[in-house]
N, C-alpha and C positions, 0 to 999 in steps of 0.2 A: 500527404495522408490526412484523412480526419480520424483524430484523437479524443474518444474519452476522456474524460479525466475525473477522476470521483474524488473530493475533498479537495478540489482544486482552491479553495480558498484558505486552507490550512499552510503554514512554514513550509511543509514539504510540499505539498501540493502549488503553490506560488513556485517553487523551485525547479519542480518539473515543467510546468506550464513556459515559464521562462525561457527555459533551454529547448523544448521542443514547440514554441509557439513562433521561433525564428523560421523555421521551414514548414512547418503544418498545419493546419486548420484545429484547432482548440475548442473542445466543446467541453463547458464548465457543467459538473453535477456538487448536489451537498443538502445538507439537512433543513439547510434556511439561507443559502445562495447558490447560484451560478445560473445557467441557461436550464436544466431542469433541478427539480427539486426529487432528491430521492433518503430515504431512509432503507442503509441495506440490511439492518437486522431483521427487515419485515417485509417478506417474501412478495405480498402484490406491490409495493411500494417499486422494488426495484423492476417487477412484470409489467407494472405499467408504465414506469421510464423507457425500459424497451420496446415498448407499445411505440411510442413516439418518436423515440431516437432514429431507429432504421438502421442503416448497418454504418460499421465502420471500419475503420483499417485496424485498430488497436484501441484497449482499456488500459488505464494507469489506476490503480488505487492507492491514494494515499489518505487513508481514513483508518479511523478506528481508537479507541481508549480503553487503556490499561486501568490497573489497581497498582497504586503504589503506597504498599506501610508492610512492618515486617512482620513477616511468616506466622510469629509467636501470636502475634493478637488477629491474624488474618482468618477472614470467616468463607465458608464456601462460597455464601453470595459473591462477595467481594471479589472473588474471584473468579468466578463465571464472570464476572463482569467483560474479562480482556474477551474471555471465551468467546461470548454473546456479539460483543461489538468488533473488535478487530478483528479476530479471526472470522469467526462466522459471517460477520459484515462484506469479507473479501471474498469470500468463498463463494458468500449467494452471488456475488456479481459476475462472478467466473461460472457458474452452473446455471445459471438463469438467463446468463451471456451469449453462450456460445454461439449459437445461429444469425446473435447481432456482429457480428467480426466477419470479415470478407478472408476468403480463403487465403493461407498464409500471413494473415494475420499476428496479433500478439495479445496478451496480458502480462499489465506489467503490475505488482504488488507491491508491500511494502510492509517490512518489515524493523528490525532495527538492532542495535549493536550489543545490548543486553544478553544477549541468548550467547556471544563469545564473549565480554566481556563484561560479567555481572558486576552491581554494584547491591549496596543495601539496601533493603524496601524495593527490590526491583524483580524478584524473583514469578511475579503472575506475568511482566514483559519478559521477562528469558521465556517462558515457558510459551506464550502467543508468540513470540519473531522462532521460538525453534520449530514449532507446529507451524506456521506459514511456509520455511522454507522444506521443512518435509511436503509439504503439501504440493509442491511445486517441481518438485523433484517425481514426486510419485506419479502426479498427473501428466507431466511431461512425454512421459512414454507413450501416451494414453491419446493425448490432442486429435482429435478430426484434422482433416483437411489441411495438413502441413500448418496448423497454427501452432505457436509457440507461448511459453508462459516461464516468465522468470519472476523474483523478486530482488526489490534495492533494496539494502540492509544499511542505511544512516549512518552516520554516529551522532550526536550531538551538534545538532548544527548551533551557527555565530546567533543568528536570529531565535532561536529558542535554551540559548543558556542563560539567561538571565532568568525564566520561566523555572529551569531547572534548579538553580543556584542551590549548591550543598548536594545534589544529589549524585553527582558526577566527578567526585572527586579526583582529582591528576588523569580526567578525559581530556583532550587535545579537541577543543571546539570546530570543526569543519564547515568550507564555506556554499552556500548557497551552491553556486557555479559548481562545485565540484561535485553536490546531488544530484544536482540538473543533469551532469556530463553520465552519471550511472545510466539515467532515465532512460537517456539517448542513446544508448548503450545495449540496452535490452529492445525497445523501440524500434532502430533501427539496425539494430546489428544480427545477427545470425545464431546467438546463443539460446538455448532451451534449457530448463530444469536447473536454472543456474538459482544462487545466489548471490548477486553482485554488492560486492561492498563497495560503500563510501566511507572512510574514515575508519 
């Protein structure tokens, strides 16, 4: 297959690339690396990577940035922010996408573990990973041409708890390989409107 991969240079995105760059063709996207450059908050940014791209089997997104501080002093900007970038990030590349994906195809998302199991200061990512995987769910029904769309829901992975350190308190850290295995999971496997956990 040729793969997508959007924030392929991010923790998670190295982790899917890893696991499905063993059997498929890997084409890297991101804001200031990979094989193109794209910004998906910003609608021609991502029109004109598809300009270029041409089609492919399958999309991976693993992009996007949250707000993290609590609720109490949290400001609406602040919080558009996960809006703006994770969520809406994903979303433009799955609606802007579509016609780049060969028929039965995939999109794969990415969301994260906060939205079941919140922690403090974390409530603008519960509220972006529960709105991604609604999203996925709903559009599922909906897919053209027998394409499919799931999202991975993380946990804390080994390679970004140290980043997180204090935020995660008694989270059980998950490893790289066992993101990866999600990836490949939705990628290759036959599931829709899912959201698949890791950790």
């Amino acid at each position: 297959m040729r793969i997508l991969i959007v924030g392929a240079s991010g923790t998670v995105g190295k982790a899917a690339a890893a696991e499905l760059g063993r059997r498929h063709e890997i084409i890297r996207a991101g804001r200031s690396s990979g094989d193109f450059a794209v910004d998906a908050m910003r609608e021609e940014s991502v029109k004109a990577m598809y300009a270029k791209l041409g089609k492919v089997d399958a999309i991976v997104t693993a992009m996007g940035h949250v707000h993290f501080g609590p609720v109490a002093t949290m400001t609406p900007e602040q919080f558009r922010k996960g809006l703006d970038d994770k969520l809406m990030g994903q979303v433009n590349i799955v609606l802007l996408g579509l016609d780049n994906v060969n028929d039965n195809g995939s999109f794969t998302l990415t969301s994260g573990i906060l939205d079941r199991d919140p922690v403090r200061q974390g409530a603008n990512a519960a509220a972006v990973n529960g709105a991604i995987g609604a999203f996925v769910k709903g559009a599922a029904i909906e897919m053209p041409r027998g394409l499919r769309i799931n999202a991975v829901s993380p946990g804390l992975l080994e390679d970004s708890a140290a980043k997180y350190d204090g935020f995660f308190p008694g989270h059980e850290s998950v490893s790289n390989a066992r993101v990866g295995l999600a990836y490949a999971k939705s990628v290759e496997g036959a599931l829709t409107g899912q959201v698949i956990c890791a950790g």
